[in-house]
VORO-497590 format. One line per 8 residues: their letters; for each residue x negated, y negated, z negated of C-alpha. Coordinates in pm, 1 decimal. Layout:
<recs>
a	X/Y/Z ~ ...
</recs>
This chain:
<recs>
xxxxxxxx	0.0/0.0/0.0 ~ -136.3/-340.1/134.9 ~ -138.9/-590.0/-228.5 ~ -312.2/-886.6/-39.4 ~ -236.1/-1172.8/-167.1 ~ -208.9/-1490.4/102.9 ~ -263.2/-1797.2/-19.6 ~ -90.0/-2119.8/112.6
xxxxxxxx	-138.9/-2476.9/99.0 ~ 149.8/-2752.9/104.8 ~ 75.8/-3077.7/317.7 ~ 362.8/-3285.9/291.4 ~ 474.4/-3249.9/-120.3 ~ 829.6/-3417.4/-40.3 ~ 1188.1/-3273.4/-110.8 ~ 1102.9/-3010.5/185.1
xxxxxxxx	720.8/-2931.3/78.6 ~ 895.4/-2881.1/-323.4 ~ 1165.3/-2650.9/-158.7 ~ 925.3/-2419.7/-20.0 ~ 780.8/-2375.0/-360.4 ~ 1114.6/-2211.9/-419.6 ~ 1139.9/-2008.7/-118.8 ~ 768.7/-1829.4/-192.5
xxxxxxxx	845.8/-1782.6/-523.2 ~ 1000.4/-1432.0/-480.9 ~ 736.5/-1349.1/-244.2 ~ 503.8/-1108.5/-436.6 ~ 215.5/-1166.2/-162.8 ~ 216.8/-1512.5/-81.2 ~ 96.5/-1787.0/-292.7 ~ 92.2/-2165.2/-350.8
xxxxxxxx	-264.0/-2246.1/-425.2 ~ -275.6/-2672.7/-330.4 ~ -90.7/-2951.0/-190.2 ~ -184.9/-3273.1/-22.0 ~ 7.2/-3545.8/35.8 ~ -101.4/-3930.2/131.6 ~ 181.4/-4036.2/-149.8 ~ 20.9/-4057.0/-520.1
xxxxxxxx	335.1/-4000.6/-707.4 ~ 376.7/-3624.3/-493.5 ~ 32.7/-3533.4/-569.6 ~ 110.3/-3579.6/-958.3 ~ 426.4/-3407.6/-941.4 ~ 191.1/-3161.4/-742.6 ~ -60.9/-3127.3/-1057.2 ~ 226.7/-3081.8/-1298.2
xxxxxxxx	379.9/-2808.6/-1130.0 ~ 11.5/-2651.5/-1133.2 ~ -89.8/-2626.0/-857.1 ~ -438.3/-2756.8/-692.5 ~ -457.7/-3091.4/-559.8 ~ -658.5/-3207.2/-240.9 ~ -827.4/-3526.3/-143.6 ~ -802.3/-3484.6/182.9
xxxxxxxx	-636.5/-3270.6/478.8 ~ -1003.0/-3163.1/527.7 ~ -1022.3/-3063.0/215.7 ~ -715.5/-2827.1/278.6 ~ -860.0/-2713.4/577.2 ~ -1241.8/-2605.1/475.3 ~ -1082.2/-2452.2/145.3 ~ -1204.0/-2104.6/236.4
xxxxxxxx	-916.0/-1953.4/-18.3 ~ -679.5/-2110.4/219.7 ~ -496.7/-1863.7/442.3 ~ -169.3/-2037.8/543.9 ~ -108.6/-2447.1/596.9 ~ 276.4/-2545.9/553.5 ~ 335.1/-2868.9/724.3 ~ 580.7/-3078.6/570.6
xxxxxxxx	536.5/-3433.2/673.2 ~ 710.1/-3651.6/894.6 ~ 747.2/-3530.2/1221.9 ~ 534.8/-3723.0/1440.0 ~ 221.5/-3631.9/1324.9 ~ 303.4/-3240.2/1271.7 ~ 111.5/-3162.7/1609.5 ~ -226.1/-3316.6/1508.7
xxxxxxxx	-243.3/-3158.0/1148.8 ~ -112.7/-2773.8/1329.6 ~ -368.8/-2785.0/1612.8 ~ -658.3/-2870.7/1357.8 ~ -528.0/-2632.2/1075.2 ~ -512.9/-2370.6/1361.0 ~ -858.6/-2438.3/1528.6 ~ -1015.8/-2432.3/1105.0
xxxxxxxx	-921.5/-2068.0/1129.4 ~ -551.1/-2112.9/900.3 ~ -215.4/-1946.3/1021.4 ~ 27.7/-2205.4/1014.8 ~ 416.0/-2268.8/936.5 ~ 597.6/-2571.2/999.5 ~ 916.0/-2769.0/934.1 ~ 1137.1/-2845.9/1172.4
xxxxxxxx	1188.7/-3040.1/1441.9 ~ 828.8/-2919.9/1513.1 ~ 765.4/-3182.2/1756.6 ~ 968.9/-3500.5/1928.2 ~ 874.9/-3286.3/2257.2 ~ 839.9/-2933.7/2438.4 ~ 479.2/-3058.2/2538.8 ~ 343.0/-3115.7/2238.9
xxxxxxxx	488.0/-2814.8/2098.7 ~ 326.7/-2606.7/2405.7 ~ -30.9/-2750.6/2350.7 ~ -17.3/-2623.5/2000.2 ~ 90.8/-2256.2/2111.9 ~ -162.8/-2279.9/2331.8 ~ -445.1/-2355.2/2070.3 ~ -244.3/-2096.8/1828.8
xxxxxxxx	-321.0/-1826.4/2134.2 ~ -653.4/-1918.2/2152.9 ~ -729.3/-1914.4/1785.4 ~ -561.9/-1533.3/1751.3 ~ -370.0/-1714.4/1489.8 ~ 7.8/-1691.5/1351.0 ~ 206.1/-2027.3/1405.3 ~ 593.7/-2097.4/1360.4
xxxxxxxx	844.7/-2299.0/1236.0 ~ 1104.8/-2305.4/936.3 ~ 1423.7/-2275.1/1170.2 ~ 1549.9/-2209.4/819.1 ~ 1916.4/-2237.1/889.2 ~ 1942.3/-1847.7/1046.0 ~ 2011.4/-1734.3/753.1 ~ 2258.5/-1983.1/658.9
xxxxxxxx	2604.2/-1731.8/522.5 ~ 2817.3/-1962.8/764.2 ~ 2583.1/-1920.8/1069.1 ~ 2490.0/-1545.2/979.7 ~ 2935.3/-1483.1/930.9 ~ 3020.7/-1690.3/1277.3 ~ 2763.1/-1495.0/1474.8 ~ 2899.4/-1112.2/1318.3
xxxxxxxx	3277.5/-1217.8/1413.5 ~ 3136.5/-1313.7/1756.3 ~ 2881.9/-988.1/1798.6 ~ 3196.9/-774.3/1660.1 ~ 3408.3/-901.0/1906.8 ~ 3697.5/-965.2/1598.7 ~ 3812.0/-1238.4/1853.7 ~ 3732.1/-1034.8/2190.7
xxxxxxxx	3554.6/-1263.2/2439.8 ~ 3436.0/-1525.5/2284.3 ~ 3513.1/-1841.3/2552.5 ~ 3445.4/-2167.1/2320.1 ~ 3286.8/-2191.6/2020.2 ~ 3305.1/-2528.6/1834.9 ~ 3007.1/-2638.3/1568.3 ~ 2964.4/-2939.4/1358.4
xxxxxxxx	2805.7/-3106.8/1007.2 ~ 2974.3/-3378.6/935.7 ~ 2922.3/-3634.7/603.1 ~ 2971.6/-3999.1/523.3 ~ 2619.3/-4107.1/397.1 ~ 2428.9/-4235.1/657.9 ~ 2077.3/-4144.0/789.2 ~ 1900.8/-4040.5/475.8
xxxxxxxx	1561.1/-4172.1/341.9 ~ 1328.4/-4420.7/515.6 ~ 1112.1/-4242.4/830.7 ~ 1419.2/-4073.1/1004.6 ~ 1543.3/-4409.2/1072.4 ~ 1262.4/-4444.2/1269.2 ~ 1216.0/-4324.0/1654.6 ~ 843.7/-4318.2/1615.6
xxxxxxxx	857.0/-4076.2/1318.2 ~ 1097.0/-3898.3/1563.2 ~ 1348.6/-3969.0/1326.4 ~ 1753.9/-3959.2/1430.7 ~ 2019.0/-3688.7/1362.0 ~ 1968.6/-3520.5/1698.8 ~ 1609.3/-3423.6/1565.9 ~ 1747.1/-3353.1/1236.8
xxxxxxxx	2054.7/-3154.2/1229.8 ~ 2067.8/-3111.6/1573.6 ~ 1777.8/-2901.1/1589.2 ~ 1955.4/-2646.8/1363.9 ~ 2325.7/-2625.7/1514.9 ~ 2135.2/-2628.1/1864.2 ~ 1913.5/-2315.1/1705.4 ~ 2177.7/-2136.3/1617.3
xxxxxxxx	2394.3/-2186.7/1917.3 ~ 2134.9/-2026.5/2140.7 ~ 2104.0/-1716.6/1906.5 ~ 2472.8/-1678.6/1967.1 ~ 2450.5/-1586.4/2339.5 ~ 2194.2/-1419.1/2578.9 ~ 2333.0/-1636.0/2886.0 ~ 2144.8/-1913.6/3037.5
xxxxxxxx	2254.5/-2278.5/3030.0 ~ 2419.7/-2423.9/3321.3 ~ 2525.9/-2770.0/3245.9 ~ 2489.6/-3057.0/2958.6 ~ 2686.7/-3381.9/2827.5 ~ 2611.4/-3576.1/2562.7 ~ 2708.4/-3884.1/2369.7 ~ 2490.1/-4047.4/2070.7
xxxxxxxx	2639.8/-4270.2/1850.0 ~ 2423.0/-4588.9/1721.8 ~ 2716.0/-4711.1/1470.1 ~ 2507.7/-4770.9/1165.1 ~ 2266.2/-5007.6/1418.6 ~ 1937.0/-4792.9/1368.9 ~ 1693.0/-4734.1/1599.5 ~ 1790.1/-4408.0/1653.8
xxxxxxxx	2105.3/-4217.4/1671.3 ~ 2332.7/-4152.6/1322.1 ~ 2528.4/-3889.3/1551.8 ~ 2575.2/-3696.3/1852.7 ~ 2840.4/-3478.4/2047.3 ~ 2744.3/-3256.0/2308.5 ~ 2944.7/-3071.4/2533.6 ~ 2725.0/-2749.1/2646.8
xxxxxxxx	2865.1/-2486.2/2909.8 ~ 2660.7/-2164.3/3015.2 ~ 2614.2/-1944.6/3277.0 ~ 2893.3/-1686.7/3176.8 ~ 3135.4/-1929.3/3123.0 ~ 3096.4/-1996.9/2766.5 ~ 3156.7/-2358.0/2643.6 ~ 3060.9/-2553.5/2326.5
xxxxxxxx	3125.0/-2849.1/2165.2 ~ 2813.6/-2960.2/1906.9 ~ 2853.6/-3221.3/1704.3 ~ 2669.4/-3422.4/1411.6 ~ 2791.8/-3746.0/1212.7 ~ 2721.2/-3912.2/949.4 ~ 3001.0/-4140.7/896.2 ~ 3244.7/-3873.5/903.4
xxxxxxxx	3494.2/-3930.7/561.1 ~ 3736.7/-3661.6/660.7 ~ 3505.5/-3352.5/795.0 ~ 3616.8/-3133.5/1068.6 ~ 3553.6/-2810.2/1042.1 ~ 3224.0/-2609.6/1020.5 ~ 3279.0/-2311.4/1288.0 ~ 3569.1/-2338.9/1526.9
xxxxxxxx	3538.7/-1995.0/1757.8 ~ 3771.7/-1893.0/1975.3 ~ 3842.9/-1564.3/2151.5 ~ 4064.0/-1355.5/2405.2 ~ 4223.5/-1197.3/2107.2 ~ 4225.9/-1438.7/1868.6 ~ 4104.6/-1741.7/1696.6 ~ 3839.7/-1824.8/1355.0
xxxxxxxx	3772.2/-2130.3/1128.1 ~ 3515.1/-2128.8/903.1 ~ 3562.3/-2491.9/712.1 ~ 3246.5/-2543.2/545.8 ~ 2942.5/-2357.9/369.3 ~ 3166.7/-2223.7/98.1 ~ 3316.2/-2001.4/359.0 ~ 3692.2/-2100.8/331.8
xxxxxxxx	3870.4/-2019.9/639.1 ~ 4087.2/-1739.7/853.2 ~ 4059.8/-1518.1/1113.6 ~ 4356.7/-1499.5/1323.1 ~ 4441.2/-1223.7/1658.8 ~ 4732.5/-1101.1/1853.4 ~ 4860.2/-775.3/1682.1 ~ 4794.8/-516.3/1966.2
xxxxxxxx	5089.4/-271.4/1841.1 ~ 5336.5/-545.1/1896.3 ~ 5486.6/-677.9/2251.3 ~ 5461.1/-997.0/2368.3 ~ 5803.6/-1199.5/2143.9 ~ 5889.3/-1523.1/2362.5 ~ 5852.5/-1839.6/2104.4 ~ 6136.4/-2033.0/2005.3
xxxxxxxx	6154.7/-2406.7/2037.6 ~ 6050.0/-2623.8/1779.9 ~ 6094.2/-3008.0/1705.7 ~ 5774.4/-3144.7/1798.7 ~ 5817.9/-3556.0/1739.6 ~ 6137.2/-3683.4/1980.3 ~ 6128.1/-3309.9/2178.7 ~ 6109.1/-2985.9/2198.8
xxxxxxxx	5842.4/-2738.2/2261.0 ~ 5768.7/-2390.2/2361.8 ~ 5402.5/-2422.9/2461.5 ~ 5286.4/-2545.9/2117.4 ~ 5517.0/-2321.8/1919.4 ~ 5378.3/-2162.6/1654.3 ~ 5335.4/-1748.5/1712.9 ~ 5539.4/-1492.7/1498.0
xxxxxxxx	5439.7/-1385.5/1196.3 ~ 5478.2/-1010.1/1391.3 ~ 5250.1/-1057.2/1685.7 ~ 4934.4/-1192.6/1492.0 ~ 4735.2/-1045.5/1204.6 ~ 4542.1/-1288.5/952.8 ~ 4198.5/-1200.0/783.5 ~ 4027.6/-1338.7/529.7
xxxxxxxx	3641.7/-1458.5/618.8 ~ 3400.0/-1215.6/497.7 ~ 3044.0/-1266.8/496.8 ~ 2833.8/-992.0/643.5 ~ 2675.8/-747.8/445.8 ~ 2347.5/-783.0/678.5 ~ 2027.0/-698.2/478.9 ~ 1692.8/-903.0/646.1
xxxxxxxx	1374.2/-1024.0/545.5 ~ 1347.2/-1383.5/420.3 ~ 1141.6/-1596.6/621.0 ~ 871.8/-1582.4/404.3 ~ 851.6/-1189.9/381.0 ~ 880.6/-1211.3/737.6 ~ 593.6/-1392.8/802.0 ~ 359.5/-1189.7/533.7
xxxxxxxx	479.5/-858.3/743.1 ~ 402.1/-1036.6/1057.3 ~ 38.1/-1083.2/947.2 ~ 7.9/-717.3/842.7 ~ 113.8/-581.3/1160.3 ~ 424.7/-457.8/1047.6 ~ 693.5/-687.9/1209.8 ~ 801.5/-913.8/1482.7
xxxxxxxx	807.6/-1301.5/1400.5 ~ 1155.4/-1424.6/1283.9 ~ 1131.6/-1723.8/1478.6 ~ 960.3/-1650.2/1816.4 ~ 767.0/-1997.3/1993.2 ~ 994.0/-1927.9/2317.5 ~ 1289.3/-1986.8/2098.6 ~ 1205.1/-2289.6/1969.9
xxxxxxxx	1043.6/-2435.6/2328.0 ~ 1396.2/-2367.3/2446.5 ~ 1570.0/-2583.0/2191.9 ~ 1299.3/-2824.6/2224.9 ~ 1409.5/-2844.1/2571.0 ~ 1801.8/-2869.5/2547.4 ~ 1717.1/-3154.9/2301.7 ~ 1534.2/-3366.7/2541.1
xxxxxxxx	1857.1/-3269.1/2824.6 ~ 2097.3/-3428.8/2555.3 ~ 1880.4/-3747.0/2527.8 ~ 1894.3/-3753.1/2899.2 ~ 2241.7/-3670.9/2968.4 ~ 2343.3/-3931.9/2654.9 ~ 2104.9/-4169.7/2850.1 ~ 2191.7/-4200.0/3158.2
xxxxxxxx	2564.7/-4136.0/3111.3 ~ 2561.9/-3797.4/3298.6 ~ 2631.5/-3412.4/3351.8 ~ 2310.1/-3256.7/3399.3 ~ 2281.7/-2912.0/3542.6 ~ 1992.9/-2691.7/3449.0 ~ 1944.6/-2367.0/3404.9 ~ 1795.6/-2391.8/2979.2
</recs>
């Protein structure tokens, strides 16, 4: 039995670079030797939680007890501090977005390839119950077909803290959230992308957009409507999926919601007219109670590595990386088509 013990070190000892702490501590063979950070106050938190603090990211990187760098700084300068933590001989892990763009993220898989080193990024939110429940009722076919899928975060705060108001920092909600819904959408479906719309919304006057809706169809005719806001006081729901046979809500991370389908031992009943305002309607009738069946959401019981005890059985040889470079190259890419479309006011088609 392999009892190496990988040590890490924490650049960027923010809310994120803290949370991490968290997420190794279960993790029998990884641990959280230093952090750096170019903010005083972090480093002291940093020394009062114990751990080792550096002077300098050089420091971090000729630290020959170092095996793993976690980057958790702002995201515009994530591609210099990877590329020279890789090329120093460290495997490295970083938060998302992992770069503003595809190239960037491509010249640092390039010097991970040549370096024989292990590099990916905290896509974190693939194991989020919500996610992980919408994609079994879709692989299960609960719904049949799955034809539109609808998925949103939605709150009433604003852009948080100070740098992701900022487009050089590559701040902006599309970065931010976006990244993850957009993640998760593509690990939903095999098919190829055919076409993208998008509108950003610039309400709170930043620099950068406080929300976005995209409109994203693929190649086998599935459609999706992405959305993030933050100045959202009533929230629409979570996960809105819906199917051939039937239709799913999830509401929010708690995991309220229904699953409703068309009973298949009953025949079709004709619906009867309703008051609907100053008429009547058949179309929007509601169905009876006979011909549909309602469920209850149930999260999956789906056993998987964490991310961390993925990537400690990636470097022994014994697993596949949870979060694979083409994946995220292909999100990176879909984000810069919704800056485009959003930009110039357009459709574009292209196969993603």
């Amino acid at each position: 039995m392999n009892n190496r013990i990988y040590n890490i070190a924490i650049v960027g000892f923010g809310g994120m670079g803290g949370y991490h702490c968290q997420l190794i501590e279960p993790v029998s063979q990884i641990s959280v030797i230093g952090v750096y950070d170019t903010v005083e106050y972090r480093m002291e938190l940093g020394k009062e939680a114990g751990y080792k603090t550096y002077a300098s990211l050089d420091a971090v990187l000729t630290d020959e007890l170092v095996d793993i760098v976690l980057i958790a700084t702002p995201n515009d300068v994530h591609k210099d501090i990877a590329i020279q933590a890789l090329q120093a001989g460290k495997h490295v892990i970083c938060e998302k977005p992992v770069t503003i763009t595809s190239k960037d993220f491509n010249d640092i898989v390039k010097v991970a390839n040549q370096e024989k080193r292990v590099f990916t990024v905290h896509q974190n939110r693939r194991w989020d119950e919500d996610f992980r429940t919408a994609k079994d009722i879709i692989d299960k076919k609960t719904l049949g077909e799955l034809f539109h899928l609808e998925s949103r975060v939605q709150g009433a705060n604003g852009i948080p803290g100070d740098w992701r108001q900022l487009k050089d920092y590559g701040g902006g909600m599309l970065l931010d959230w976006g990244v993850h819904l957009l993640d998760q959408l593509l690990q939903i479906t095999d098919s190829q992308i055919e076409s993208v719309a998008a509108n950003l919304s610039y309400i709170l006057g930043t620099e950068v957009d406080d929300g976005f809706t995209s409109y994203i169809t693929f190649k086998d005719g599935l459609t999706a409507l992405i959305e993030v806001g933050t100045t959202n006081y009533v929230k629409l729901p979570r996960w809105y999926l819906k199917g051939t046979e039937g239709t799913a809500v999830i509401r929010d991370w708690d995991l309220s919601g229904e699953i409703i389908t068309r009973n298949p031992d009953v025949a079709h009943i004709e619906p009867k007219p309703i008051q609907a305002g100053q008429g009547l309607t058949k179309t929007m009738a509601p169905p009876s109670e006979q011909s549909t069946l309602k469920f209850a959401i149930q999260k999956p019981d789906l056993e998987e590595q964490s991310f961390y005890e993925n990537f400690v059985s990636v470097l022994e040889g014994k697993s596949e990386i949870a979060i694979k470079n083409d994946e995220v190259n292909r999100v990176l890419v879909l984000i810069e088509t919704i800056f485009e479309a959003a930009e110039t006011k357009s459709v574009i088609h292209r196969s993603i």
